[in-house]
N, C-alpha and C positions, 0 to 999 in steps of 0.2 A: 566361482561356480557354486551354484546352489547344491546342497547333500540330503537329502535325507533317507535314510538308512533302515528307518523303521515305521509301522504304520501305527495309529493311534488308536487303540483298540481300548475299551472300557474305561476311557480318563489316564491310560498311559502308555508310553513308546512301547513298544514291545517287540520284541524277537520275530523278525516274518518268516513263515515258515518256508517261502522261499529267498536267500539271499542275494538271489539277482536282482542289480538295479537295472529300472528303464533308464533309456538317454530321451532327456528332454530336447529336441531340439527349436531352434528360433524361427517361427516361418517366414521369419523377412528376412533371413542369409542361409539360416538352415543349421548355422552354429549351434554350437554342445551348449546349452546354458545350463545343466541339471541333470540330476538322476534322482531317483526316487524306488522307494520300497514299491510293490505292488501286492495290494493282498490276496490272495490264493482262497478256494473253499475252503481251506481250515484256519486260516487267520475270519473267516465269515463266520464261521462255527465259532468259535471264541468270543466274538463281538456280540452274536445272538444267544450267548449262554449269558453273558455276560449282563447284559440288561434284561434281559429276564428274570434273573436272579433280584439285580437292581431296583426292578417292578414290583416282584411277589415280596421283599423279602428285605430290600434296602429302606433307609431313610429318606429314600426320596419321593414316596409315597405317600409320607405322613407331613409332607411339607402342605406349607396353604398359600391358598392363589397368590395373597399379599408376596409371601417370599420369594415366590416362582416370578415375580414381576420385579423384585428389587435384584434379582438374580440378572434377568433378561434387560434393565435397566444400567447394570455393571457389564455387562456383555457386549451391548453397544457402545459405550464408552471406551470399551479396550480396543472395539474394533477400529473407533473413530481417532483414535490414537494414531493407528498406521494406516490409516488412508490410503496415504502416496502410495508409501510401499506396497500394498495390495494395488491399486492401482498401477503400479510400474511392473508388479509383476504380472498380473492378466494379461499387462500390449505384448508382455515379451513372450509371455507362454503361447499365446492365442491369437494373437496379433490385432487385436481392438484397439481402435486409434486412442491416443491416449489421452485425449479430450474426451471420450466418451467413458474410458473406465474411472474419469477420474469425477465426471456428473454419476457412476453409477453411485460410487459411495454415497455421496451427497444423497443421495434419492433412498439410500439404504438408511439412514438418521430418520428419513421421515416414514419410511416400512418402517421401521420399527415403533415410532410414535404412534402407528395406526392400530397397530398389535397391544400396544400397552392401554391404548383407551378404548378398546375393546374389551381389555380383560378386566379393569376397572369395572367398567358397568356389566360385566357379561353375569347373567345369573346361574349362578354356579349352585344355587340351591336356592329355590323358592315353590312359595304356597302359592297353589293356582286359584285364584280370586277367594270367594269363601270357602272353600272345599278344603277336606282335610288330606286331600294329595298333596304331597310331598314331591319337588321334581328337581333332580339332584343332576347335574350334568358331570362325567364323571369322564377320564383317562380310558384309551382303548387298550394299550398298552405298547407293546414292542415295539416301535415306525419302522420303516426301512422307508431311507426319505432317496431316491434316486436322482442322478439331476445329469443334465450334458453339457457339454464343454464353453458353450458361448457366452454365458454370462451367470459365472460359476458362484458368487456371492450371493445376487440375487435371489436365483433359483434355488440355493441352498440355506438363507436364510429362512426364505416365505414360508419353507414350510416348517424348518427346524425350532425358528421362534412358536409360533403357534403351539407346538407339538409340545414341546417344553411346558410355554406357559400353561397349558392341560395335563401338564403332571404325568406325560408320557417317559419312556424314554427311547432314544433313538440312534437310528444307526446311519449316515449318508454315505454315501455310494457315490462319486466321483467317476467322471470320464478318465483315462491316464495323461489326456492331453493337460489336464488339470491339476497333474499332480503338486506341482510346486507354491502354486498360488491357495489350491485346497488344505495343503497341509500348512499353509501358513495359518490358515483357520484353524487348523488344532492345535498352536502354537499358543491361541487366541483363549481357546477352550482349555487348554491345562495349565492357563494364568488364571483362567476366570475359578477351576477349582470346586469343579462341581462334584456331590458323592460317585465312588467307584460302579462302572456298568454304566453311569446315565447317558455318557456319548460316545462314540467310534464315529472315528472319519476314514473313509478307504478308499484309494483311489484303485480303480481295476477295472478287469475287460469285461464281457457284456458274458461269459459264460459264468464267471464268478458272481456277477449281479443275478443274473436269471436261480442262481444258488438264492442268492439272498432275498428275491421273489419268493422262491418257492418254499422256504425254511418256513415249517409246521410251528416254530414259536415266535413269527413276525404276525404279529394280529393288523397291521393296514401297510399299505404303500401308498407312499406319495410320489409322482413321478411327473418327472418331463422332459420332454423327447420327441420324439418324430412318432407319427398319426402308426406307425408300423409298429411302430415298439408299442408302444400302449394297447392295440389289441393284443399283441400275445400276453402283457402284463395283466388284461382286463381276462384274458380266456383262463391266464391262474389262479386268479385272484378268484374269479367264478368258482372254478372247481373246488377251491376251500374255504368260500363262503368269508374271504378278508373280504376289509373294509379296504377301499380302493379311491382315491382320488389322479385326475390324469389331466396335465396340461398339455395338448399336443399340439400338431401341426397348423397351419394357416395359409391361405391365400386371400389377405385381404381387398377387397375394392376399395377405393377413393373415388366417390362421384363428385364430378367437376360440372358444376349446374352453367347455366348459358348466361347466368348475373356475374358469376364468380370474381374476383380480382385474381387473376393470372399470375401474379406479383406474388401476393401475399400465399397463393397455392406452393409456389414454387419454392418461397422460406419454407413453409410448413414440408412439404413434400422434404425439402434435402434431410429434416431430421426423420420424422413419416417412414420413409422409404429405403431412409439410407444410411442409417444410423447403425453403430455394430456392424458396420462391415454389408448388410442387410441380411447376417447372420441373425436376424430375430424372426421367432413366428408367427408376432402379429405386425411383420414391417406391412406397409400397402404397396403393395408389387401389381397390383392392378388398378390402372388408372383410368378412367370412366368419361369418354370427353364427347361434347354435343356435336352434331357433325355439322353444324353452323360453325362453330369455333375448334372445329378437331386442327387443323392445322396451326390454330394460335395456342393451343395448349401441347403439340408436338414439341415445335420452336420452344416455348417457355423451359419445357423440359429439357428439351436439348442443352440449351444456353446451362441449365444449374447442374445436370449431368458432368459436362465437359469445362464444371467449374471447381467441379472436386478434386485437393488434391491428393492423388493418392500417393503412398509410399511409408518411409519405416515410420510404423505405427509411437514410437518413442516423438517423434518429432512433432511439437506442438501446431506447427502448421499441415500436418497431414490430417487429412478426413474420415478417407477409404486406405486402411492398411490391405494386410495380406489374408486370403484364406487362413484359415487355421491349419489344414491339412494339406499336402500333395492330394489324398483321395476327394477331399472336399477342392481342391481347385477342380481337378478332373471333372468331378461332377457337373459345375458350372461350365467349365468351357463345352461340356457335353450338352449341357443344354440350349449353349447360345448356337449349337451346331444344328438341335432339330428344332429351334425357331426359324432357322435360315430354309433349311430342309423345308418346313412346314408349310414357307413361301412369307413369313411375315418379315416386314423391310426395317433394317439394320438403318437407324437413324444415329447412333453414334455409337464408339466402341466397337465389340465384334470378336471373333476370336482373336486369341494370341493375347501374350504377356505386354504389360506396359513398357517401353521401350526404358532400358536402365534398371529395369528390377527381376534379370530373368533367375535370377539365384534364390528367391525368396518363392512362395505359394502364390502371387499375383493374378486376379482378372483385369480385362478391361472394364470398366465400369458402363454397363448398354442397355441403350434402349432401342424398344421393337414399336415400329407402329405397325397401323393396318393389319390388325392381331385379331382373329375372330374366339370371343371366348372358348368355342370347342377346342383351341390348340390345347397340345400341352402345356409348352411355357405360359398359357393361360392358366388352364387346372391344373398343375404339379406344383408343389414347395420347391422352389430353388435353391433357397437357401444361401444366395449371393446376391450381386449389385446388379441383378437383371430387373427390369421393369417395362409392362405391355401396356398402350395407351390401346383401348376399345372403343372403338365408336356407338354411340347409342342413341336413336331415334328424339324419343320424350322421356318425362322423368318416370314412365310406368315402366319405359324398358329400359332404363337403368336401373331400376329394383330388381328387375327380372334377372339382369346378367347378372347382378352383384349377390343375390341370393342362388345364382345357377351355381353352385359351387359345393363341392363333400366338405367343404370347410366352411366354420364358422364361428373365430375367435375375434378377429377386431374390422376396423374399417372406418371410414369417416368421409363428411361431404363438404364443399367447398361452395358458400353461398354468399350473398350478402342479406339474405333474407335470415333472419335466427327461425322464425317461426316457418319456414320451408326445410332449413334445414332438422329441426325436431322432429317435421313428419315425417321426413325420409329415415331418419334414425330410427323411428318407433317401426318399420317396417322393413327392416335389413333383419336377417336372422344372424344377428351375431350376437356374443356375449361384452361386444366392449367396439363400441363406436363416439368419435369425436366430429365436433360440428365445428369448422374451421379450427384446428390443431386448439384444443380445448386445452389450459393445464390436467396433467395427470395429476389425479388424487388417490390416494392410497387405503380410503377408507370403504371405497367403494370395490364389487367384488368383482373377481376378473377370473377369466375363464372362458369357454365355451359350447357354442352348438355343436350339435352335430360332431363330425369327426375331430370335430378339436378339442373334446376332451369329456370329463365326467368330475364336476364340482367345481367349487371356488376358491381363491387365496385373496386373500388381504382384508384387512378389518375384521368385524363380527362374523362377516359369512366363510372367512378362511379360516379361523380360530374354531368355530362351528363344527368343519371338516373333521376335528382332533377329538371328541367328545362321543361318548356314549350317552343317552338318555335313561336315565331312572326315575320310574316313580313310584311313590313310599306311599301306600294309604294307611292315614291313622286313624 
């Protein structure tokens, strides 16, 4: 059984001011795997004195981009060291199939590649053409980087990197369902040996976050989380004038054009849709089908649905492990109940646990057709293996349904035409859409419209996020 005892406060273990540990348990038996320190407002108070101090007044201030990049350079190396490990521990903590946490690392080598030849080229101080302005991009200071449970590495690097490499320093805030896997990240950070104050990792609940929100010496938050949480982070941040970046919620579309390869949709979709459990918030949970072809792209779906298979997230042949929580199953079976309510028809899956796995946090893995976008399981974040196929007239009114939505992070179209599909992208309001399952790149910025969020990560325009402007006239 995993232990840890204390949380990681300014670059060391430290004494928590309270000495109860959480029980981590397994969501696919429910088994003790863990316990873990949990920080309290005054292990926050520490953390935020602490880089403060670090900021105004430490050597890590006076470091320059170069060493902040051979820093962030030796960082990913230590992480890429334990890979597995980090990935063994994620399925066990959170129950991500372990095919999936074990591409997240992978994916994390090249985030951070995107990061470093940003800061390479990033003008950290230059002369604006002939003019004697001077423009110096400069550290905001304190981060409070917040992240949630689902894919804890990711989320906690994109912003943590960046934030570093701008000569910040920073504080991350972990879910508790994260605690064992998060703190193995500081395990990570105090091999890595950076000056005292410059990092804190804390795993804790949402009243001690909403502390470290609201702490008078956190100058930005960076957060992601659900469309809820980030307005009340954005209504704080408001009131004292931080600097606020927010990745939030999603209900992506996937238009399935009337050329499409049905085949090739249906590879694309299982990862698309299904991937993390479809604990992600840009999966495409809404699927867009021409009513010439709705019943061929039902079927298609069907058949890759009731292809998956699910169960313990450790076993390389599993796809769809378990929810993360009892509260997050609940939520899902709650919502396959007012899809049914709603009157949209139950094409596979449905309530109820998968047969052999009632001990763990399990859904069935379902799809809804004949779903009219007004439902909910249309507009709500599910946050599970639910997906609504939508019928839609022509490709005007599949733009229509696909941008009818308070959300607007990702999404993508399935054609054989490349240049039909670019039009349709240039006209979807989202911050991140793919033209048949496009490789993901990392240099490009990600984010979104509307209620999914305020700013970007990844590359230049995430590194960006981190910075102050200054300009010097000589």
């Amino acid at each position: 059984m995993i232990v840890y005892d204390k949380p990681y406060i300014g670059g060391r273990w430290t004494e928590p001011a309270d000495p109860q540990l959480l029980d981590i348990r397994s969501p696919h038996d429910r088994t003790l795997i863990g316990r873990a320190a949990q920080a309290t407002i005054d292990d926050v108070d520490k953390a935020v004195a602490a880089a403060r101090d670090a900021f105004d007044h430490g050597p890590w201030g006076r470091t320059t981009p170069e060493e902040r990049q051979e820093i962030i350079v030796r960082l990913d190396k230590l992480r890429a060291a334990r890979a597995d490990e980090i990935a063994d521990r994620i399925s066990a903590e959170v129950g991500a199939a372990r095919w999936f946490t074990g591409w997240g690392q992978s994916a994390l080598d090249r985030q951070a590649d995107a990061y470093l030849r940003a800061a390479r080229s990033f003008g950290w101080e230059e002369h604006l053409g002939t003019s004697e302005s001077l423009v110096r991009r400069e550290p905001i200071g304190v981060v409070a980087a917040v992240i949630p449970w689902n894919s804890p590495y990711s989320a906690a690097l994109v912003k943590m990197i960046p934030a570093l490499l701008a000569g910040n320093t920073v504080i991350l805030k972990a879910s508790p369902e994260n605690s064992l896997s998060i703190l193995l990240l500081a395990e990570i950070f105090d091999e890595l040996g950076l000056p005292e104050g410059v990092v804190s990792i804390l795993p804790a609940d949402r009243a001690t976050s909403e502390h470290l929100i609201s702490h008078a010496d956190v100058d930005k938050i960076a957060f992601t989380g659900s469309t809820a949480a980030g307005r009340r982070i954005a209504a704080i941040a408001g009131a004292q004038l931080k600097r606020v970046s927010l990745e939030l919620g999603g209900k992506s579309a996937s238009i399935v054009c009337a050329d499409a390869d049905l085949s090739a949709m249906a590879n694309g979709l299982k990862f698309a849709s299904f991937a993390n459990n479809t604990q992600s918030c840009q999966a495409h949970t809404r699927i867009l089908a021409p009513r010439g072809r709705y019943d061929e792209v039902v079927t298609a779906l069907k058949d890759l649905v009731e292809s998956l298979p699910v169960g313990d997230p450790a076993d390389p042949d599993t796809f769809i492990g378990p929810m993360t929580s009892a509260v997050q199953q609940q939520r899902v079976l709650d919502y396959i109940r007012i899809g049914i309510d709603e009157g949209a028809r139950v094409v596979t899956g449905g309530p109820g646990v998968p047969a052999g796995l009632d001990n763990g946090y399990y859904v069935r893995p379902t799809l809804f057709a004949d779903v009219d976008n007004s439902m909910r399981i249309a507009q709500e974040e599910i946050f599970g293996p639910v997906i609504v196929v939508i019928p839609y007239d022509d490709e005007e009114d599949a733009i229509r349904i696909a941008n009818d939505s308070e959300y607007g992070l990702g999404g993508g179209v399935w054609t054989t035409s490349p240049e039909r599909g670019l039009d349709i992208a240039r006209r979807i309001r989202t911050g991140f859409f793919m033209v048949n399952a496009a490789p993901v790149g990392f240099d490009g910025p990600f984010g979104g419209y509307k209620a999914s969020g305020i700013g970007r990560e990844m590359g230049a325009f995430g590194l960006a996020e981190f910075v102050e402007l200054k300009t010097i006239n000589i």
